[in-house]
BAGU-86245 format. One record per residue: residue number from 1; x, y, z of N, C-alpha, C, CB in turn. Coordinates in steps of 0.2 Angstrom, whole numbers, m for minus. Glycine has a CB too. Example, Ala and Ser with C-alpha at 12.3 -4.5 7.8 and 13.67 -1.06 7.14 Angstrom:
BEGIN
     i    n_xx    n_yy    n_zz   ca_xx   ca_yy   ca_zz    c_xx    c_yy    c_zz   cb_xx   cb_yy   cb_zz
     1      66     m28      39      62     m22      39      66     m16      39      57     m22      45
     2      64     m11      35      68      m5      36      64       0      39      70      m3      29
***
This chain:
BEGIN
     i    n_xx    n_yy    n_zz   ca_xx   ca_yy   ca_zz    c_xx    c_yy    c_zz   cb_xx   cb_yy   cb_zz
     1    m664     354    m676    m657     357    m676    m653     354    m670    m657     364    m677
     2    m647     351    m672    m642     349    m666    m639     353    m662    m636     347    m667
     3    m639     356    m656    m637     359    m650    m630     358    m652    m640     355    m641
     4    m627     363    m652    m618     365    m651    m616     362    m647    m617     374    m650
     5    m610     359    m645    m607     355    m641    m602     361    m637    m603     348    m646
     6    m603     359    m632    m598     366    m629    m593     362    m628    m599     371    m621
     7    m588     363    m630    m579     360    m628    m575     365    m627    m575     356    m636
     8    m570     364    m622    m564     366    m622    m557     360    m624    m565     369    m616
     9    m552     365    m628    m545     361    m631    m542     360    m628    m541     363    m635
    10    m536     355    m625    m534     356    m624    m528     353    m626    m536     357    m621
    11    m520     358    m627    m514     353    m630    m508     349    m627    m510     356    m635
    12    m515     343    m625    m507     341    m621    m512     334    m620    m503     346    m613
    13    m509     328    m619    m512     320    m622    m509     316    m618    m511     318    m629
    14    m504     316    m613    m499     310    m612    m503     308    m605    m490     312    m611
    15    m502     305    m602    m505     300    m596    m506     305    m591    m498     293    m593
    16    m501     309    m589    m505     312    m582    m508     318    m587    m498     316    m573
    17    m510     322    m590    m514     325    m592    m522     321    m593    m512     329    m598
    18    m519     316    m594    m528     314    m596    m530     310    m588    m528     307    m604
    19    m526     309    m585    m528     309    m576    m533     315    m575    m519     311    m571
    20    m528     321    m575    m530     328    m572    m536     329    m576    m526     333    m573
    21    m537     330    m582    m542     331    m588    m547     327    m584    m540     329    m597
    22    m548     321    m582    m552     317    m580    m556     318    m574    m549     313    m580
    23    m551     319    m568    m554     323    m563    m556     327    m564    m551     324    m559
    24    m553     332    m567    m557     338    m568    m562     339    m569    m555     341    m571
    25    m564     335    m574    m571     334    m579    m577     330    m574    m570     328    m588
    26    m573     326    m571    m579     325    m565    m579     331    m560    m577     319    m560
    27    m575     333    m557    m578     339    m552    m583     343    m554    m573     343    m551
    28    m580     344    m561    m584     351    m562    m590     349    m568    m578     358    m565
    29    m593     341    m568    m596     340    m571    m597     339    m578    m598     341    m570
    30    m592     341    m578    m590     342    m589    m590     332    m591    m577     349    m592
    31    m589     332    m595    m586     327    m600    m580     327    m602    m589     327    m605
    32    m575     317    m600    m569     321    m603    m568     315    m610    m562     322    m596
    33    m565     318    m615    m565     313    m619    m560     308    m620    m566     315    m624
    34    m557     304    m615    m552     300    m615    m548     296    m620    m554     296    m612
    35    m553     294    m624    m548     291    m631    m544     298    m635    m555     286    m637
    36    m547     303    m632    m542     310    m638    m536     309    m633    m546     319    m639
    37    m536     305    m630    m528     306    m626    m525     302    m632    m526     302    m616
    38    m515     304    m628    m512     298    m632    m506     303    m633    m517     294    m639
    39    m502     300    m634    m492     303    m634    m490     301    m641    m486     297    m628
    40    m493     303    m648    m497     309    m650    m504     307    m650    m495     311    m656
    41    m509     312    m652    m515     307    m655    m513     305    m661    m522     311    m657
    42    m521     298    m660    m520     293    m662    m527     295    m667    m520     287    m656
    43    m532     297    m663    m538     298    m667    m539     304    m671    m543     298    m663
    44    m542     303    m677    m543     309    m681    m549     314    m682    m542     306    m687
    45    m550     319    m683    m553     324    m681    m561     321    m683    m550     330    m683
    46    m562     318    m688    m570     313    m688    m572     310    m682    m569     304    m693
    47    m565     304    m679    m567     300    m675    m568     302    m670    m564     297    m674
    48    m564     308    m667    m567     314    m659    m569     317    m662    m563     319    m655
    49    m572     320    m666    m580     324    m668    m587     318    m664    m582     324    m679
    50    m586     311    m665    m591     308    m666    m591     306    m658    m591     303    m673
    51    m586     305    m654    m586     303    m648    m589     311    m643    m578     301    m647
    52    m587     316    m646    m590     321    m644    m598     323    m643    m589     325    m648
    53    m599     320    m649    m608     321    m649    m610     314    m645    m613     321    m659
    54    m607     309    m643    m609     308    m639    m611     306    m632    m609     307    m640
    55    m606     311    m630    m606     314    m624    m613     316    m619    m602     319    m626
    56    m614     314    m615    m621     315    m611    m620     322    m608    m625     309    m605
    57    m616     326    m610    m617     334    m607    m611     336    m607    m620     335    m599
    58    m610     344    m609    m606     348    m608    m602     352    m602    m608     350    m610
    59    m596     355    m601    m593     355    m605    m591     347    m609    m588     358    m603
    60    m586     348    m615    m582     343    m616    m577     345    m617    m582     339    m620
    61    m570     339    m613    m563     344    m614    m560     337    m618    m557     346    m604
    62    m555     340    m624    m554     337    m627    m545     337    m629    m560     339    m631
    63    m543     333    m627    m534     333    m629    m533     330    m636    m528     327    m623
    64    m528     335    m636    m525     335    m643    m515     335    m641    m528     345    m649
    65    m512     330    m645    m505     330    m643    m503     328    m651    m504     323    m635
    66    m495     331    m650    m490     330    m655    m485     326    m654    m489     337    m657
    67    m486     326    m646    m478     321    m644    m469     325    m646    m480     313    m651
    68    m471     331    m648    m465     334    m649    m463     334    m655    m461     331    m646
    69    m466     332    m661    m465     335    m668    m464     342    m670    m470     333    m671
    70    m460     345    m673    m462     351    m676    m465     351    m681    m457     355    m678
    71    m470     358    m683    m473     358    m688    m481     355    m688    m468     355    m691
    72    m485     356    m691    m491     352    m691    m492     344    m688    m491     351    m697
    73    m493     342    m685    m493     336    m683    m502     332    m683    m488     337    m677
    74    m505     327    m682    m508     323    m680    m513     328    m677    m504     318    m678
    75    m509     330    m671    m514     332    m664    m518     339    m669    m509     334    m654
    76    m511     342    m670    m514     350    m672    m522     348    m678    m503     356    m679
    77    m519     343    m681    m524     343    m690    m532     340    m684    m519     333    m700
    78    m530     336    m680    m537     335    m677    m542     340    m673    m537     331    m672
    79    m536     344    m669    m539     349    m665    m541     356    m672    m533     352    m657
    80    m539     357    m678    m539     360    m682    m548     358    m684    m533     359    m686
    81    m549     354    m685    m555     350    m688    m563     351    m682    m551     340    m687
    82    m559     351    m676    m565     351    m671    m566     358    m670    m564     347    m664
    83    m560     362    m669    m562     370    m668    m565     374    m673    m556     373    m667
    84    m564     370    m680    m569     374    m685    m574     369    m687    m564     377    m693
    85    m577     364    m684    m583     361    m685    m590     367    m685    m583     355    m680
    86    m595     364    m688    m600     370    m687    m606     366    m680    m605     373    m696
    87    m604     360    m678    m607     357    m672    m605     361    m666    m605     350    m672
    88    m598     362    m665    m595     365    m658    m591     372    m658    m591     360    m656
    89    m594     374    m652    m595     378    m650    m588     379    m643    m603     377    m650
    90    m582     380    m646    m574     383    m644    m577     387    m637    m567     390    m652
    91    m577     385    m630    m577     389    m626    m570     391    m624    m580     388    m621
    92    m565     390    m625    m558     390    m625    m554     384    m623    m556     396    m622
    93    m547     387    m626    m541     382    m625    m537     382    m618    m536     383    m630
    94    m533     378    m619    m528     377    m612    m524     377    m615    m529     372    m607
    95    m518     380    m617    m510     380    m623    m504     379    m615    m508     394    m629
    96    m502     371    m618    m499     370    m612    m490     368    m616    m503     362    m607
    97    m488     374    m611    m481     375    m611    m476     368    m612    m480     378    m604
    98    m471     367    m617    m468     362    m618    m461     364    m620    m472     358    m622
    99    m454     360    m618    m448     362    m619    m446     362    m624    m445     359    m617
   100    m450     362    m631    m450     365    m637    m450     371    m637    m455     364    m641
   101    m443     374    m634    m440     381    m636    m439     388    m641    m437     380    m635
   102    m444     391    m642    m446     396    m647    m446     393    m655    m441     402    m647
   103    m447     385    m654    m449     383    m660    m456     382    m663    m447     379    m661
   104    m462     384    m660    m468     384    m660    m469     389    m652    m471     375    m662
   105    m475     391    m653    m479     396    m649    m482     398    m651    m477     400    m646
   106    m488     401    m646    m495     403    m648    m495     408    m640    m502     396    m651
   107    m500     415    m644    m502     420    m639    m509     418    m636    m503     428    m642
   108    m510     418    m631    m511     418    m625    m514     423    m622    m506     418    m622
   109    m521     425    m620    m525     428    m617    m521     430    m610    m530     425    m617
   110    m518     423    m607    m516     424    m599    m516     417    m599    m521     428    m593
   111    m510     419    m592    m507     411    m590    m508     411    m584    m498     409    m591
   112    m507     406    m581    m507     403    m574    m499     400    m573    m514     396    m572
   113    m498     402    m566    m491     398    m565    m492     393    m561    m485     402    m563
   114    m485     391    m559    m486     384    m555    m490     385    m547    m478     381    m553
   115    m489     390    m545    m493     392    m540    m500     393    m542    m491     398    m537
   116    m505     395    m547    m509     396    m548    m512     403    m550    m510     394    m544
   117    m506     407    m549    m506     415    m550    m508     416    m556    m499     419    m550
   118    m513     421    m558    m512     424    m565    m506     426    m564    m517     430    m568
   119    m503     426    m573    m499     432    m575    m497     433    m582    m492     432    m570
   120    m496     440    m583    m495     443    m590    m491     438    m594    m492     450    m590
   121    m485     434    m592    m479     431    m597    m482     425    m597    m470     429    m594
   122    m477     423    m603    m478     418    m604    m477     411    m599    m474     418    m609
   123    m477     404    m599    m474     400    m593    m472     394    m597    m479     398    m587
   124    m467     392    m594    m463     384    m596    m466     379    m596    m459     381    m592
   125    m462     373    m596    m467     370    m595    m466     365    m587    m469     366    m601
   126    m464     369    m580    m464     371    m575    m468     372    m571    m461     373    m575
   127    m472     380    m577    m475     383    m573    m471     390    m572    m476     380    m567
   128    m467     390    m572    m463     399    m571    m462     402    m575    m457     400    m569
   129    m464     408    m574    m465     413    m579    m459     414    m582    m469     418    m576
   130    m460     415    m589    m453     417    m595    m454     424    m594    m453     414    m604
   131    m450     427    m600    m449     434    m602    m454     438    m608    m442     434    m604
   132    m457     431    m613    m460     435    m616    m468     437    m611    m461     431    m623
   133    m471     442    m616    m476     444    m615    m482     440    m616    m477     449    m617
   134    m488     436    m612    m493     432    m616    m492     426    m623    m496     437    m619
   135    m485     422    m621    m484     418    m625    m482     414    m622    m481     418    m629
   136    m483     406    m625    m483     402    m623    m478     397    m630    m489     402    m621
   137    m473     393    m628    m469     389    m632    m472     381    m630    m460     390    m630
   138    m475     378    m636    m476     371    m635    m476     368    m641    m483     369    m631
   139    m476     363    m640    m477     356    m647    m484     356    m650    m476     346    m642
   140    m491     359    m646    m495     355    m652    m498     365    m651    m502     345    m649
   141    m498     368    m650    m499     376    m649    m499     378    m656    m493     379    m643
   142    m495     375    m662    m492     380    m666    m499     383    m671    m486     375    m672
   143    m506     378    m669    m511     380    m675    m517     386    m670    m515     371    m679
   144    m517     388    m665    m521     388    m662    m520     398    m664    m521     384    m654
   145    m516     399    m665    m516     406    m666    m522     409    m674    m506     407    m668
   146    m520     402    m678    m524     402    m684    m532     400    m683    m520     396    m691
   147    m532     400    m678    m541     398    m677    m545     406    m674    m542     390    m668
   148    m550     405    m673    m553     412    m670    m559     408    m664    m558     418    m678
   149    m553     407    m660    m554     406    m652    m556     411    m648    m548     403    m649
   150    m560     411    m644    m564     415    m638    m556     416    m633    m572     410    m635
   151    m555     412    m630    m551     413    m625    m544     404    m625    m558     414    m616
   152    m538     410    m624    m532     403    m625    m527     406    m618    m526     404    m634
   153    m529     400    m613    m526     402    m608    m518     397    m607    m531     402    m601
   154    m513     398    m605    m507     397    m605    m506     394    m597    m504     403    m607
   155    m504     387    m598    m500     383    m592    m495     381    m592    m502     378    m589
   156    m492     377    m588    m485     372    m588    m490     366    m590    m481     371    m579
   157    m485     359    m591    m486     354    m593    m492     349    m586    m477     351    m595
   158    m497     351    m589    m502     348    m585    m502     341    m582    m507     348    m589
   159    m506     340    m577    m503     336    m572    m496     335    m570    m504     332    m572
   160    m493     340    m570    m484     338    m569    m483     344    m564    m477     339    m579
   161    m479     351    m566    m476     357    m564    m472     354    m556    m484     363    m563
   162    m467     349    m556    m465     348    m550    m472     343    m547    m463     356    m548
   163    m474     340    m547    m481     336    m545    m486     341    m542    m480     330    m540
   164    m485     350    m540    m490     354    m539    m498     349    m543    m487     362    m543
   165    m496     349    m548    m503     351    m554    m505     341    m553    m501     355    m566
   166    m502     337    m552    m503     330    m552    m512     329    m550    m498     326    m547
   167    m516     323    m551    m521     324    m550    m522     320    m545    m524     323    m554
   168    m518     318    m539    m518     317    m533    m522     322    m528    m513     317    m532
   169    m517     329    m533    m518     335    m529    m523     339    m531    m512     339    m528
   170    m530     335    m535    m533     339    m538    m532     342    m545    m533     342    m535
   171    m527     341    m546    m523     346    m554    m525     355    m552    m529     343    m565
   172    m523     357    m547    m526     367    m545    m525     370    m551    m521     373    m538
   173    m518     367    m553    m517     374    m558    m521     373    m565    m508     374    m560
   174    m524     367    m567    m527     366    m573    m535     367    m573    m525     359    m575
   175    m536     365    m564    m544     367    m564    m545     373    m563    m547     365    m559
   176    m540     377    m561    m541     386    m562    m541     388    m568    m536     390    m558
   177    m538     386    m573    m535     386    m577    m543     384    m584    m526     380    m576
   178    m546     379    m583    m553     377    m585    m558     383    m581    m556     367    m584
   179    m557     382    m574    m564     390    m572    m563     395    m575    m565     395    m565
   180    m556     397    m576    m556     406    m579    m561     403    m588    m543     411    m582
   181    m559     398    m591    m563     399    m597    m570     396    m597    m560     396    m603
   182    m570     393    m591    m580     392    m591    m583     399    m588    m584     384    m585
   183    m580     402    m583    m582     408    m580    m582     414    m587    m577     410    m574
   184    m578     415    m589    m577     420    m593    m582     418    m601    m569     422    m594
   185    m581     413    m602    m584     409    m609    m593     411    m608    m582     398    m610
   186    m593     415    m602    m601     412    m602    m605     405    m601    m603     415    m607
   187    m604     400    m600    m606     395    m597    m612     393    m594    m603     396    m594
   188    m606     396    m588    m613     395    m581    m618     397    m582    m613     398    m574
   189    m617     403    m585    m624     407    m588    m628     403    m593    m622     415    m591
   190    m625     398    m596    m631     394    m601    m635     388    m597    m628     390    m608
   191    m633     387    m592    m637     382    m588    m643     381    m584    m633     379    m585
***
C-alpha cells in the first residue's frame, strides 16, 4: 500500500511565491513542487498529483493560483482534486490574502500579519489586519471552505507584504506561517 503524501496548499503561484515556497521547502526540508506555480495554474490536478508522488520526501508544498478570476477557476478545480485525493494526506493550507475585495473569502483558523504576529482578523494582502473575524478575501481561497481541511492559516500576498516576506529575507512571514501547520498538523511527530 502507498504511504500518504503529506502536502500542504498553498493559494498563491506567481514568481515571488514560488521563490519563497522554494526556500522554504529547502530550509525546512520539505519538497517544493515548482511547476504548480504559475499566474494562473497551468497544470491540472492529474498532472500535480503525479509530480507529487514523485517527490523524494515530505512535506510537499503545493501552489495553486487563479490569477484573479472570480468564481471557480483553474487553480481552485486542481487544488480541489489534490485535497480530496485518497493518496494525500492535507496537513493544511496557507489562504493568501488578495485585493479581491469581499468577492471570494474563506475562514481561517488564524492569520499572521506582516510582522509575523498571530491574530484573530482577517489580513490583506499587505499583511494588516482587517476587521473581519478569521477571514481572509483572495482570488483562489473561494473552494477551500468546501473541503474538510485540518488547519487554514491566513497571510498577505506571499513573498511580497512591503518586501517584509520576500525570499531574500527568508520569506518569516510564510515560514511561520508553514511551522504553525507542521507543528500543529502533527508532523514532526511522524518522523
Amino acid at each position: 500500500m502507498n504511504k500518504l503524501r503529506q502536502v500542504i496548499l498553498i493559494t498563491d503561484g506567481d514568481e515571488y511565491a514560488r521563490k519563497a515556497i522554494e526556500h522554504i521547502a529547502v530550509e525546512i526540508g520539505g519538497r517544493c513542487i515548482s511547476q504548480s506555480a504559475g499566474n494562473p495554474t497551468a497544470l491540472t490536478g492529474p498532472a500535480i498529483l503525479k509530480l507529487i508522488k514523485k517527490a523524494p520526501y515530505d512535506p510537499v508544498f503545493v501552489m495553486f493560483d487563479d490569477s484573479g478570476f472570480l468564481g471557480e477557476g483553474k487553480g481552485e478545480q486542481a487544488l480541489k482534486y489534490i485535497a480530496n485525493h485518497k493518496e494525500i494526506n492535507v496537513l493544511g493550507a496557507i489562504a493568501v490574502a488578495s485585493k479581491t475585495h469581499k468577492a471570494e473569502w474563506t475562514k481561517v483558523d488564524v492569520c499572521f500579519d506582516k510582522e509575523g504576529n498571530i491574530t484573530p482578523y482577517g489580513v490583506d494582502k499587505f499583511g494588516v489586519p482587517e476587521m473581519e473575524m478569521k477571514q481572509v478575501n483572495g482570488d483562489t481561497v473561494y473552494c477551500l471552505d468546501q473541503l474538510d481541511l485540518p488547519i487554514i492559516v491566513g497571510i498577505g500576498d506571499i513573498g511580497k507584504m512591503g518586501k517584509v516576506d520576500h525570499y531574500t529575507n527568508g520569506a518569516p512571514v510564510t515560514k511561520k506561517a508553514v511551522e504553525w501547520i507542521l507543528e500543529r498538523s502533527g508532523f514532526y511527530g511522524e518522523k
